[in-house]
Every structure is written in structure tokens, then in C-alpha cells.
C-alpha positions as CSV (number, residue, x, y, z in Angstrom):
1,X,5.5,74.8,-117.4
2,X,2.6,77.1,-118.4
3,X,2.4,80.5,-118.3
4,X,0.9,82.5,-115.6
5,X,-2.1,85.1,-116.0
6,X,-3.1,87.3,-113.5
7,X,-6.7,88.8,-113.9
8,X,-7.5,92.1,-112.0
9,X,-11.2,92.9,-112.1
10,X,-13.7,93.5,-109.3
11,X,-16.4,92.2,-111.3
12,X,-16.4,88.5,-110.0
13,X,-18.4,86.8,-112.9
14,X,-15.5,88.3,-114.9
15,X,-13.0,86.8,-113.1
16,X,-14.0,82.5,-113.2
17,X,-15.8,83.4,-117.0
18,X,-12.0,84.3,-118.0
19,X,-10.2,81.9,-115.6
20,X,-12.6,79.1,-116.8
21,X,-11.3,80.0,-120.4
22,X,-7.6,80.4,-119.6
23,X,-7.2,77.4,-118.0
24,X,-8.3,75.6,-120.5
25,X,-5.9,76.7,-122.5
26,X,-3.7,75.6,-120.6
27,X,-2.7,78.6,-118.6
28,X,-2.2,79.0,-114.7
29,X,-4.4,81.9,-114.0
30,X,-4.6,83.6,-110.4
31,X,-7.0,86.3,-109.6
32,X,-7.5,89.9,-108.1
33,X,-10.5,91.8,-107.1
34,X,-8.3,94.9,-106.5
35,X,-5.0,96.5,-107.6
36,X,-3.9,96.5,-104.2
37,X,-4.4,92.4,-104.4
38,X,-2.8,92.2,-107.4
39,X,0.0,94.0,-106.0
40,X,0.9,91.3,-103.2
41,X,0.4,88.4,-105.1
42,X,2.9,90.2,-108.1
43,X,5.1,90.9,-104.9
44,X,5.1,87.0,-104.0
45,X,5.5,85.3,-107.7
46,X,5.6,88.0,-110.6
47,X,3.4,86.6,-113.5
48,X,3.9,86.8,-117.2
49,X,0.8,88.7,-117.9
50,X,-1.8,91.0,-116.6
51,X,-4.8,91.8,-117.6
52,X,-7.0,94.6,-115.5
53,X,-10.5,96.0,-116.2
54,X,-9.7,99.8,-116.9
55,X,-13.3,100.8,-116.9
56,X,-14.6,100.2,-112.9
57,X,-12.2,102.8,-111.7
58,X,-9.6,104.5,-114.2
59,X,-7.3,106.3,-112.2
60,X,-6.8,103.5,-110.0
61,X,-6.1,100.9,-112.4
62,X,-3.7,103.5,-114.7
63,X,-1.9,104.1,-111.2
64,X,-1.4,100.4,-110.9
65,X,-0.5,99.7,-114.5
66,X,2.0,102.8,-114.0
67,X,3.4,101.4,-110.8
68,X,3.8,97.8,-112.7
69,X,5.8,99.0,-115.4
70,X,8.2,101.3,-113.6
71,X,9.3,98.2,-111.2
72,X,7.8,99.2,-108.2
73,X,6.6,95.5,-107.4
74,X,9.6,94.3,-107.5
75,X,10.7,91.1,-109.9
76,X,11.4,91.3,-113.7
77,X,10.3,94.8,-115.7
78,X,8.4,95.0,-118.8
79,X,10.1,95.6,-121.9
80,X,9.4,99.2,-123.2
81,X,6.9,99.6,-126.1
């Protein structure tokens, strides 16, 4: 069983040029234009990683990655750093 990726970026050449690359390394990769995407597909089927464009809008994305590592989707937690 691969592992799964979950790519949040709103930028949507970014998205299939790093899906395209992470599947064929064997990963299974879902993606998200939004944080509030990526919130209800981490709600259905928690992956083991995600990676999130920072840059388009910060305090959004900080939000989300705050939101992610307290729990509040639900499913495993992160280990702390």
C-alpha cells in the first residue's frame, strides 16, 4: 500500500506538475485548490502528508496548518516537533 499525499495549492499547474511527479514514485496523491477542500477530503480519509503553498494567502494556509495539527479534522494527530 502506498502512501498518500495531499497537495493544497490553488495554482493548478502546480497541482498535476507535482501529482504527475508523485505518482510516479509510486505515491497516491489527491488534490486541493483550497484549505477548506483539503479539510473535507482530510475529514473523509486522513492522509500521511501534506504539503500546502504558504505563499498565495498566508494566514489562511497557517490557519489551516494550525487547525491540522491540533486535531481539529479529526483522524490521527501529528507527532510534536
Amino acid at each position: 500500500m502506498s502512501s498518500t499525499i495531499l497537495i493544497v495549492d490553488p495554482a493548478v499547474t502546480s497541482r498535476i506538475v507535482m501529482k504527475v511527479n508523485l505518482f510516479a514514485a509510486r505515491y497516491d496523491v489527491r488534490l486541493a485548490a483550497s484549505p477548506r477542500e483539503a479539510r473535507t477530503l482530510i475529514e473523509a480519509a486522513p492522509p500521511d502528508l501534506v504539503l500546502i503553498d504558504l505563499a498565495r494567502d498566508t494566514a489562511a494556509a497557517l490557519a489551516f496548518c494550525r487547525d491540522l495539527r491540533n486535531g481539529a479534522f479529526g483522524g490521527a494527530r501529528p507527532p510534536p516537533p
